[in-house]
KOLMI-821556 format. One line per field, with one value per residue (C-alpha): residue number from 1; y, z, x; residue in one letter. Coordinates in Angstrom, 2 decimals, always signed. Example, Ala and Ser with C-alpha at 12.3 -4.5 7.8 and 13.67 -1.06 7.14 Angstrom:
2
k <- c(1|2)
y <- c(-4.50|-1.06)
z <- c(+7.80|+7.14)
x <- c(+12.30|+13.67)
r <- c(A|S)
END
This chain:
193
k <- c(1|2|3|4|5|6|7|8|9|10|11|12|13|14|15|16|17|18|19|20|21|22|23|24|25|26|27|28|29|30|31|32|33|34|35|36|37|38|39|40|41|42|43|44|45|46|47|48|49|50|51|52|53|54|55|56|57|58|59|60|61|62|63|64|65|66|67|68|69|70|71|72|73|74|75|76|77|78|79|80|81|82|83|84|85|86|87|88|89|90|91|92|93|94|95|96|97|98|99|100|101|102|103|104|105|106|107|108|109|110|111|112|113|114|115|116|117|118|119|120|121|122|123|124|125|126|127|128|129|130|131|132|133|134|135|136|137|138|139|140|141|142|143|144|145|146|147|148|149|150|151|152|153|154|155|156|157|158|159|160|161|162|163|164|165|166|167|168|169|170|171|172|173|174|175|176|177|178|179|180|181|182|183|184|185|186|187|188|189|190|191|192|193)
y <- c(-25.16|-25.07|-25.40|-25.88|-27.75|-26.88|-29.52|-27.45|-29.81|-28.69|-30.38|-29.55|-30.97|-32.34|-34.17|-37.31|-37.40|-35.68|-34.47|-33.99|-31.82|-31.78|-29.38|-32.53|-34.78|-35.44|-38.59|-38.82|-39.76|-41.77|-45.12|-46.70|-45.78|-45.52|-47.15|-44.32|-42.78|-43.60|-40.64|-39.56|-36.03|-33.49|-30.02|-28.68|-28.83|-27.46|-27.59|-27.32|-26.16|-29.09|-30.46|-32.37|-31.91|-32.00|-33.57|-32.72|-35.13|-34.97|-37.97|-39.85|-37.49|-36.08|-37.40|-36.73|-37.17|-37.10|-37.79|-40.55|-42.21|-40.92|-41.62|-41.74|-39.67|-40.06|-41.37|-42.99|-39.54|-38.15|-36.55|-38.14|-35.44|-37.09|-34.16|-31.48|-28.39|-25.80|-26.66|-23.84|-23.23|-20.57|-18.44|-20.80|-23.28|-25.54|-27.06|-26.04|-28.68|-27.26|-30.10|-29.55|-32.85|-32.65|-29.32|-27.41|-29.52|-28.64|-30.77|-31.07|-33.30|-36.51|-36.53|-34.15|-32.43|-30.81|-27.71|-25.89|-21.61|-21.76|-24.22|-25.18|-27.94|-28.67|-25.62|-27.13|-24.69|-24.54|-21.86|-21.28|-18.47|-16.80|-13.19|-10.54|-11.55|-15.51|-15.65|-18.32|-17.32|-20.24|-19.59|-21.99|-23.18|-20.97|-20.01|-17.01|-16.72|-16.88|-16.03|-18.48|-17.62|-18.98|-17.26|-18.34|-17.83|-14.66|-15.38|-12.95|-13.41|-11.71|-10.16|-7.95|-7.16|-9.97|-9.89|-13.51|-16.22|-18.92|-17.51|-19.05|-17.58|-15.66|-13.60|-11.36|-7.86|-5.52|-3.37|-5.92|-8.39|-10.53|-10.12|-12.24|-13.41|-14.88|-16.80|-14.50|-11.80|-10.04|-9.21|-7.83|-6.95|-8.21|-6.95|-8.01|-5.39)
z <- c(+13.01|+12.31|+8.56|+6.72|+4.04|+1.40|+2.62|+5.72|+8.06|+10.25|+10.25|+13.28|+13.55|+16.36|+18.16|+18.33|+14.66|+12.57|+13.93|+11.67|+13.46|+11.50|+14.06|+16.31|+16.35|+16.29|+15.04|+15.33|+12.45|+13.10|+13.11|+14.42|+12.81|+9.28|+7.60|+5.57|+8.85|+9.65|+11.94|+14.33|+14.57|+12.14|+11.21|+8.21|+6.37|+3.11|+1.63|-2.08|-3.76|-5.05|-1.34|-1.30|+1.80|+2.50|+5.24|+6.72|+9.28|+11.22|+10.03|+7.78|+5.17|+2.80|+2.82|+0.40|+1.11|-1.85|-1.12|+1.95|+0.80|+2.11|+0.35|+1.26|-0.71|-0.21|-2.79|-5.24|-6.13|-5.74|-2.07|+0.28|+3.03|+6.08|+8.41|+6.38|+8.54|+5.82|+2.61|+0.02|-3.45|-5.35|-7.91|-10.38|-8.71|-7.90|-4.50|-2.62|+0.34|+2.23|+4.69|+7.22|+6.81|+3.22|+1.68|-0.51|-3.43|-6.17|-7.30|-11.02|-12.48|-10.41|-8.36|-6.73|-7.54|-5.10|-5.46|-3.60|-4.21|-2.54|-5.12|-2.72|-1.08|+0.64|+1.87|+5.05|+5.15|+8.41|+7.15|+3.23|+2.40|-0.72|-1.20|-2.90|-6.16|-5.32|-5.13|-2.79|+0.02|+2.42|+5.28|+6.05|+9.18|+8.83|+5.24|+5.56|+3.28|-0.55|-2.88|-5.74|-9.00|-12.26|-13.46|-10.06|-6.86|-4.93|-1.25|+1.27|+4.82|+7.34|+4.95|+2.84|+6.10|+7.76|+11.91|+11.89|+9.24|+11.41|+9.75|+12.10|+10.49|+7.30|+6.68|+3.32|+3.81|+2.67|+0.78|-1.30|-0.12|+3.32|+7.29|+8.46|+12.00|+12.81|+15.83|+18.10|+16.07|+15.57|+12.52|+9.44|+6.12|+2.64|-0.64|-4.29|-5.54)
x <- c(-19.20|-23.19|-23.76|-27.66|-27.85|-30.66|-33.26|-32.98|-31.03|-28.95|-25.35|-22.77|-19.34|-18.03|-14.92|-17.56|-18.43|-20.99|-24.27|-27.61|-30.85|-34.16|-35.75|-36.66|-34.30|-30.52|-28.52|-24.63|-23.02|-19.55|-17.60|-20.08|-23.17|-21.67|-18.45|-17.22|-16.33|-13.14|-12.57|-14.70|-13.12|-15.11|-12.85|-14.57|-18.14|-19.65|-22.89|-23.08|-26.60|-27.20|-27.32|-24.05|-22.15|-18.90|-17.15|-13.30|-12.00|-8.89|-7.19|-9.99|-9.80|-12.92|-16.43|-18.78|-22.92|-25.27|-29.13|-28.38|-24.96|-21.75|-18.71|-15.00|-12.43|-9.01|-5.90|-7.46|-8.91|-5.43|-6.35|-3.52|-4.32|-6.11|-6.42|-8.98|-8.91|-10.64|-12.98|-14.05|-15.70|-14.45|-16.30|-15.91|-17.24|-14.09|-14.01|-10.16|-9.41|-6.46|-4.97|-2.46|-0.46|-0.32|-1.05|-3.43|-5.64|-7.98|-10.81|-9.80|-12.97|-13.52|-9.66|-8.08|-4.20|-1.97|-1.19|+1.69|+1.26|+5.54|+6.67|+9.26|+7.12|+3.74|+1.99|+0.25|-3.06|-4.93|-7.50|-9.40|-11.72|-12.99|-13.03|-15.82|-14.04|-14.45|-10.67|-9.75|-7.15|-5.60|-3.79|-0.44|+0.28|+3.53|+3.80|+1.73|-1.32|-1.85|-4.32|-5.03|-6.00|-6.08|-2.82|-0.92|-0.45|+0.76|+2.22|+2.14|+4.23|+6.06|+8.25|+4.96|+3.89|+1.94|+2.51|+3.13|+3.26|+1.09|-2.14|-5.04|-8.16|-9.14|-12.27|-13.20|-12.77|-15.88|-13.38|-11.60|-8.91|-9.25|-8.51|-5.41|-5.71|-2.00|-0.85|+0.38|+1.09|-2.39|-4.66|-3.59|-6.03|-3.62|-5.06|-3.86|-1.67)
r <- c(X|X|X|X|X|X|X|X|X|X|X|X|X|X|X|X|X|X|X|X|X|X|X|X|X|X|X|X|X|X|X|X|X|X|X|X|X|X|X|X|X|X|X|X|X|X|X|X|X|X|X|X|X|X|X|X|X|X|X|X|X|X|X|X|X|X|X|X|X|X|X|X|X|X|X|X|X|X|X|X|X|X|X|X|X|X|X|X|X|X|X|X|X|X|X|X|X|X|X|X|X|X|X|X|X|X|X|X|X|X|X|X|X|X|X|X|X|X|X|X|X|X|X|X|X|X|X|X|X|X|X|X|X|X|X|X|X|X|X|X|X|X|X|X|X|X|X|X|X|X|X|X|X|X|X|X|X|X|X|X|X|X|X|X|X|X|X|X|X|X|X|X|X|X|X|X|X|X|X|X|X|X|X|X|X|X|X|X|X|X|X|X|X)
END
């Protein structure tokens, strides 16, 4: 998962750790090589504007990198998820981490607050994207998919249609609404009725 950050590195996520390319040269971010790193396994990256990158490790949580300095995030910020499979901004400009351990959260100032779309527990979210709109859509591990919006949530699964409710991959859909890739089950495009 190749991602270019504005200062035109290129950043790559890997099983080994995190891997930075300025055209010449690569160096390997991980344990070793920097402390915040508690993980070597990268799952997820997003580059802000600004140049801030994000970081999703499977099972040391959310880094943050400003300028040079990385930066741990994790339960004092209110983000108890350790394995970040999916990261997204919406079109407001709020960052969505989905975790499959402990859910779905939304950057709310500084911390982070889960958010559960079911409200009958954690929805474990393997996949985010954000659609023509900037509506954020997550994909559960086997809750089907939801889009988020400000006025709620609206869950879609097996029973509205979907061919399986282990969603593995989300992409927006041209027309309005997203592709659902489930596990097993096939491809299905949901829209917001």
């Amino acid at each position: 998962m190749p991602i270019q950050t504005p200062d035109g590195y290129l950043w790559i996520g890997t099983q080994e750790g995190l891997v930075r390319f300025d055209g010449t040269r690569f160096t390997l971010f991980d344990r070793r090589t920097t402390p915040e790193f508690s993980a070597n396994s990268v799952l997820a990256l997003l580059a802000d504007h600004d140049g801030t990158l994000w970081v999703g490790t499977n099972g040391g949580g959310l880094l943050r990198m400003t300028g040079t300095r990385f930066e741990a995030l994790g339960p004092r910020e209110g983000l108890i998820g350790q394995k970040v499979q999916s990261l997204a901004r919406d079109g407001r400009g709020v960052l969505w981490v989905g975790t499959d351990d402990e859910g779905l959260f939304r950057q709310e100032g500084p911390g982070f607050r889960r958010v559960d779309p079911t409200g009958g527990g954690r929805f474990l979210v393997r996949t985010l994207c954000v659609d023509r709109a900037g509506v954020v859509w997550a994909g559960s591990t086997g809750g089907g998919v939801a889009r988020l919006q400000e006025d709620g949530a609206r869950v879609f699964t097996t029973r509205e249609g979907l061919p399986n409710d282990a969603v593995i991959a989300l992409a927006p859909h041209p027309g309005g609404g997203v592709w659902v890739g489930t596990a097993g089950g096939g491809l299905a495009r949901v829209v917001q009725v």
